[in-house]
C-alpha positions as CSV (number, residue, x, y, z in Angstrom):
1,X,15.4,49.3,7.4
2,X,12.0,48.0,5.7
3,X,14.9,46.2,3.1
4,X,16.3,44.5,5.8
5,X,13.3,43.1,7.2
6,X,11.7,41.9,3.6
7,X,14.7,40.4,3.0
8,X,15.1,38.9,6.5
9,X,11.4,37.5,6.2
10,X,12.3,36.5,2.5
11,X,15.3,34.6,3.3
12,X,13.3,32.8,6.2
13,X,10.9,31.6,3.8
14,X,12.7,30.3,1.2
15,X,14.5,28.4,4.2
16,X,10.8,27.3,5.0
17,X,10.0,26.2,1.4
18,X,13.2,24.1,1.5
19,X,12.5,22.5,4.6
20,X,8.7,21.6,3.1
21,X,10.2,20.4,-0.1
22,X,12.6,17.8,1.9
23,X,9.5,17.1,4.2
24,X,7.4,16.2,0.8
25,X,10.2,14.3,-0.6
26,X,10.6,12.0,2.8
27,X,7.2,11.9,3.2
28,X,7.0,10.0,-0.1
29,X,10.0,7.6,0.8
30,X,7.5,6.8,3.5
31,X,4.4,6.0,1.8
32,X,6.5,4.1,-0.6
33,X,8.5,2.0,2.2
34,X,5.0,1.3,3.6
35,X,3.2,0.2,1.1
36,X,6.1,-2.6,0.6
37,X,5.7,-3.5,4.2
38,X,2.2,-3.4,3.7
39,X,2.6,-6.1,0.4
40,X,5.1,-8.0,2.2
41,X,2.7,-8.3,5.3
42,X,0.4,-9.6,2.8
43,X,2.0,-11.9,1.2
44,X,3.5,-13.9,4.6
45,X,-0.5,-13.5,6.1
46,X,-1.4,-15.7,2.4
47,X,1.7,-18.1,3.6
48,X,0.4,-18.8,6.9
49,X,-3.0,-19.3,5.5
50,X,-1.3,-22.4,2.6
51,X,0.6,-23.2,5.5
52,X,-2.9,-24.0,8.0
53,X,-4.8,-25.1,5.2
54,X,-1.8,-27.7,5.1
55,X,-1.9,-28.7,8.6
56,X,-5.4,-29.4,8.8
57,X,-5.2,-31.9,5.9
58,X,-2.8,-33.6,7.2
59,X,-4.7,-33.5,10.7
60,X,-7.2,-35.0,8.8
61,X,-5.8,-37.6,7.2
62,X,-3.8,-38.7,10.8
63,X,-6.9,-39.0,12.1
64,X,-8.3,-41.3,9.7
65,X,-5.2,-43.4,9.7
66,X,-5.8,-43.2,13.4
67,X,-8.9,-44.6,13.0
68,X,-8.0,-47.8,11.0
69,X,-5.2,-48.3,13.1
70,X,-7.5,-48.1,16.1
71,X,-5.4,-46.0,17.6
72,X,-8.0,-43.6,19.4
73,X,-8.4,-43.1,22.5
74,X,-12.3,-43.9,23.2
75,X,-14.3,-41.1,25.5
């Protein structure tokens, strides 16, 4: 009877081992899936940055053209 149950309680945790094994392994997909998103995140934040940077040059410049055009609205 004591058989039974040690191999019962055996048997359950191998099947618990197994199930920690595929938890470690998917666990690992994960931190590698978010560390891309995390890069990628990254990387579009630096193209918005180039991207304002942009913009407010050429907001500058409008305005000076603005300026010698006198095109501006006096307040």
């Amino acid at each position: 009877m004591t058989d039974k149950i040690e191999h019962l309680i055996l048997e359950q945790l191998r099947r618990l081992d197994q199930r920690l094994d595929n938890m470690e392994s998917d666990m690992s997909d994960i931190k590698l899936r978010m560390t891309a998103t995390e890069e990628h995140l990254a990387s579009i934040m630096m193209s918005v940055a180039g991207i304002n940077a942009r913009m407010d040059k050429l907001d500058n410049r409008v305005g000076r053209i603005e300026r010698r055009l006198d095109l501006t609205e006096t307040k």
